[in-house]
Backbone as JSON Lines, residues from 0, in Angstrom:
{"i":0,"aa":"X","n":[-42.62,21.68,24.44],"ca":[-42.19,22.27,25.68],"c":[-42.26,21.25,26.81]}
{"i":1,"aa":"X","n":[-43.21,20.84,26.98],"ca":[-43.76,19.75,27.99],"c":[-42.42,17.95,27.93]}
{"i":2,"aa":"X","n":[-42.1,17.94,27.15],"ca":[-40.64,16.99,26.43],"c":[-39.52,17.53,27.14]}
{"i":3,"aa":"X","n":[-39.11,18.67,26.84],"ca":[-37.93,19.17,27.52],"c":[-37.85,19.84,29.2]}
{"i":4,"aa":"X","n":[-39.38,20.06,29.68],"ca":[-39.38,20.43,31.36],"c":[-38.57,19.25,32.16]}
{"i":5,"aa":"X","n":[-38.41,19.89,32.98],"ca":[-37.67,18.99,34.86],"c":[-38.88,19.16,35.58]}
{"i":6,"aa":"X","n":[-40.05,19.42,35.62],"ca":[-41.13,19.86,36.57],"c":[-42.33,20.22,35.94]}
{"i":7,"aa":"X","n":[-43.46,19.6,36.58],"ca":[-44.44,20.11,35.8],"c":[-45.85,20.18,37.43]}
{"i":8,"aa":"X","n":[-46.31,21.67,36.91],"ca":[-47.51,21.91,37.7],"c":[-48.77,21.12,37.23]}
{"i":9,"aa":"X","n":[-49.28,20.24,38.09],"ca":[-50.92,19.18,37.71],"c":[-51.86,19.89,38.54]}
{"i":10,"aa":"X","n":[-53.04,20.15,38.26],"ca":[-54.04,20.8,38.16],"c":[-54.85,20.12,38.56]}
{"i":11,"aa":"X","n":[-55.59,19.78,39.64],"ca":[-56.36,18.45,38.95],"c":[-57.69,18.87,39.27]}
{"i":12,"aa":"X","n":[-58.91,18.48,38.76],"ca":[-60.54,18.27,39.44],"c":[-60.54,18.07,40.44]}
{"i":13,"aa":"X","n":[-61.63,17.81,41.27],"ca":[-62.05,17.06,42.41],"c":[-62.15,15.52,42.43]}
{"i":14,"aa":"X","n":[-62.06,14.87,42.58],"ca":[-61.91,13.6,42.86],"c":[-63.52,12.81,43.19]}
{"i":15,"aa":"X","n":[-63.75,13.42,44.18],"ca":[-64.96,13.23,44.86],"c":[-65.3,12.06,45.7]}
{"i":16,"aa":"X","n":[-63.92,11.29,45.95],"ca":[-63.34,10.82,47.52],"c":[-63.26,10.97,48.51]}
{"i":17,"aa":"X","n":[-63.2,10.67,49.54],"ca":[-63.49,10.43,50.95],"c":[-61.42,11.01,50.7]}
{"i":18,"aa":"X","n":[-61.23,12.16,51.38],"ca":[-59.82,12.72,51.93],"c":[-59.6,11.64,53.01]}
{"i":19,"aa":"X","n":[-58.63,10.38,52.62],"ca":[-58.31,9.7,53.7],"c":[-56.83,9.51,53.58]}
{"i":20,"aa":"X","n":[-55.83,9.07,54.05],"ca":[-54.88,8.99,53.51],"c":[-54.48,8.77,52.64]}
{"i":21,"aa":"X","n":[-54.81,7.26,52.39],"ca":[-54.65,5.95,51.36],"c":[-55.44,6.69,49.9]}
{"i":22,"aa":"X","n":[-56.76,7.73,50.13],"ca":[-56.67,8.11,49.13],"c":[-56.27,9.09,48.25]}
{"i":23,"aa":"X","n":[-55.56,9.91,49.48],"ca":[-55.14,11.06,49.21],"c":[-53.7,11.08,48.41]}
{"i":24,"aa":"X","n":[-52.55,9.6,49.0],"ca":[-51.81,9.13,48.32],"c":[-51.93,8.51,46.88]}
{"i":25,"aa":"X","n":[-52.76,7.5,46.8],"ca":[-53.39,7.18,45.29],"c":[-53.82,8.55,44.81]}
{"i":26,"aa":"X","n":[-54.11,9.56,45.1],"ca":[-54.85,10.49,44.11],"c":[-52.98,11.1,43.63]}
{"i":27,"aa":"X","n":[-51.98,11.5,44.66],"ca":[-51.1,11.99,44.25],"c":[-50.12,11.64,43.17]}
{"i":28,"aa":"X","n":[-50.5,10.02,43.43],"ca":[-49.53,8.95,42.69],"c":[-49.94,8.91,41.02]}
{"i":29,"aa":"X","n":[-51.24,8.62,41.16],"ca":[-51.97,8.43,39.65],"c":[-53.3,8.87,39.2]}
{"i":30,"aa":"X","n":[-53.56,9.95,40.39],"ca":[-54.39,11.21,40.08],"c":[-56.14,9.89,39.99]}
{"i":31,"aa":"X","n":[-56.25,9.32,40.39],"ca":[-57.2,8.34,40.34],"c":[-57.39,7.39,39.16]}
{"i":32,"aa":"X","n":[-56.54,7.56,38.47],"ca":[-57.16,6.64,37.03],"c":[-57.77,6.73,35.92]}
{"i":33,"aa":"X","n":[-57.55,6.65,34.88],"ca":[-57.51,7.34,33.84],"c":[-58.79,7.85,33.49]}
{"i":34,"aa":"X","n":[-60.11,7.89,34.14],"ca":[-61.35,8.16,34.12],"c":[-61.32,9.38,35.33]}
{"i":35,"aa":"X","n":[-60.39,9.79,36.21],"ca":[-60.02,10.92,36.73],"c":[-58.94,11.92,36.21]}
{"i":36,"aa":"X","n":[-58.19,12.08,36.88],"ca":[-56.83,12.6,36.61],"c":[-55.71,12.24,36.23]}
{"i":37,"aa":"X","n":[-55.82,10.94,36.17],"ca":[-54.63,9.92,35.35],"c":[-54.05,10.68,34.56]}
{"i":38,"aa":"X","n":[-54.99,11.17,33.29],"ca":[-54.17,11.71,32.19],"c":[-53.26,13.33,32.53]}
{"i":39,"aa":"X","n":[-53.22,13.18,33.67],"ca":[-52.65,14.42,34.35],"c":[-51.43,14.56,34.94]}
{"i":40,"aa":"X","n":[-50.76,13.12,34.5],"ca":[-48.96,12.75,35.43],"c":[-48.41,12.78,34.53]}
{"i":41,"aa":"X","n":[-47.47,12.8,34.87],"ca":[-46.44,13.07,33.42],"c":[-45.06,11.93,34.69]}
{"i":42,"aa":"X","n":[-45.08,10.67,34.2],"ca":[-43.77,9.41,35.12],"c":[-42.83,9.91,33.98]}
{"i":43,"aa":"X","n":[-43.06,10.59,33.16],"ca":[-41.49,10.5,32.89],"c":[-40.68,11.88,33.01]}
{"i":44,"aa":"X","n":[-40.99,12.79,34.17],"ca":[-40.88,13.77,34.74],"c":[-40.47,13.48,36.05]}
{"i":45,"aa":"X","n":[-38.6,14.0,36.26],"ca":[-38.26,13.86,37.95],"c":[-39.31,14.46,39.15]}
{"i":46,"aa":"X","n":[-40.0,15.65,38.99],"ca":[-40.63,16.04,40.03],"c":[-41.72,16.74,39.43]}
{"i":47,"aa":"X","n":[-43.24,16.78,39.94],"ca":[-44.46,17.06,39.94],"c":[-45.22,17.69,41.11]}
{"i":48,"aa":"X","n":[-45.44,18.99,41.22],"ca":[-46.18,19.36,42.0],"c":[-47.85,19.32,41.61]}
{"i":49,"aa":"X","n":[-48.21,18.82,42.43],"ca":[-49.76,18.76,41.98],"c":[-50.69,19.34,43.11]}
{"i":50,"aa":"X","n":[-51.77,19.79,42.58],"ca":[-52.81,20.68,42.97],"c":[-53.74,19.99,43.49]}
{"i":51,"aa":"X","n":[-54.47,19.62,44.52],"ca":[-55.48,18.88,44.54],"c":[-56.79,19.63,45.16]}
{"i":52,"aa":"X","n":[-57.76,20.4,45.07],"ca":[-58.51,20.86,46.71],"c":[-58.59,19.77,47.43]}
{"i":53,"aa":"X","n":[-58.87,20.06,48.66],"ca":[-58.4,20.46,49.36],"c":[-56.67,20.68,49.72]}
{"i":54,"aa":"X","n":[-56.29,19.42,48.93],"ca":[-54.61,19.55,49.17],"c":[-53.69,19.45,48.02]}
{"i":55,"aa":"X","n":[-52.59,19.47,48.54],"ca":[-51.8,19.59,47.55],"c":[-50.58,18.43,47.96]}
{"i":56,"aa":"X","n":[-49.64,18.27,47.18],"ca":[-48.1,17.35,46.98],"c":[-47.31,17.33,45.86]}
{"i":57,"aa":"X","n":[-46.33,16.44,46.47],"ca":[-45.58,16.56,45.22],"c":[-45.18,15.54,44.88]}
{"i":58,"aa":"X","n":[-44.9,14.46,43.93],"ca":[-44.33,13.48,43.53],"c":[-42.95,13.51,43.13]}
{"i":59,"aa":"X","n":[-41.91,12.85,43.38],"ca":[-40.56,13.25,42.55],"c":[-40.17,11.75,42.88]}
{"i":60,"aa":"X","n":[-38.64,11.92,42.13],"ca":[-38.01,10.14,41.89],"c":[-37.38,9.9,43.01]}
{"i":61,"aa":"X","n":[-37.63,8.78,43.38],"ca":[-36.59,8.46,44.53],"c":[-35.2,8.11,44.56]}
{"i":62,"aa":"X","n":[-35.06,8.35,42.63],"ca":[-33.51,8.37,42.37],"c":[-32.89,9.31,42.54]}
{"i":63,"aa":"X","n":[-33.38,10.71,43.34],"ca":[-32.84,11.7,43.37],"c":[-31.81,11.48,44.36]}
{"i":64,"aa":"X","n":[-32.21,10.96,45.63],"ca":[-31.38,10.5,47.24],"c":[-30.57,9.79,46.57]}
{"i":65,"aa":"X","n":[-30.18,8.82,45.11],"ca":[-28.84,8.06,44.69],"c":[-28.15,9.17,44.08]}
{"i":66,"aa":"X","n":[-28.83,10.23,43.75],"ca":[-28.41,11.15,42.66],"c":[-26.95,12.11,43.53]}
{"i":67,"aa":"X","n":[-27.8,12.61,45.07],"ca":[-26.92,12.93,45.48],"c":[-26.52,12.5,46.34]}
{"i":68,"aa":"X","n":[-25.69,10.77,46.62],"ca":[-25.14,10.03,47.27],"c":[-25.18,9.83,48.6]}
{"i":69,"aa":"X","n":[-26.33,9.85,48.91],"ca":[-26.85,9.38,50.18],"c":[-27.14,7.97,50.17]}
């Protein structure tokens, strides 16, 4: 199932980081590293909403803006 999705909901732990930008972006990007949430991205998926407490985001491709000719 997880092979054939366009989207996948990430779940993740707590981190147990300082909520700063820079890490709030690294946590979205690669969930901290494979001793965190790493194993929790799925890059070969156009778009990812992910869960974080306190926050949340979403990751998607930036080939989408070529996709629809902007």
């Amino acid at each position: 199932m997880i092979e054939r999705c366009i989207c996948l909901v990430c779940l993740d732990s707590p981190s147990g980081v300082e909520l700063n930008n820079t890490n709030m972006a690294l946590q979205l990007l690669h969930g901290g590293g494979y001793h965190k949430n790493g194993a929790n991205r799925w890059y070969d998926k156009p778009m990812q909403w992910c869960q974080h407490p306190p926050r949340q985001g979403w990751c998607r491709e930036q080939r989408e803006r070529e996709m629809r000719g902007k």
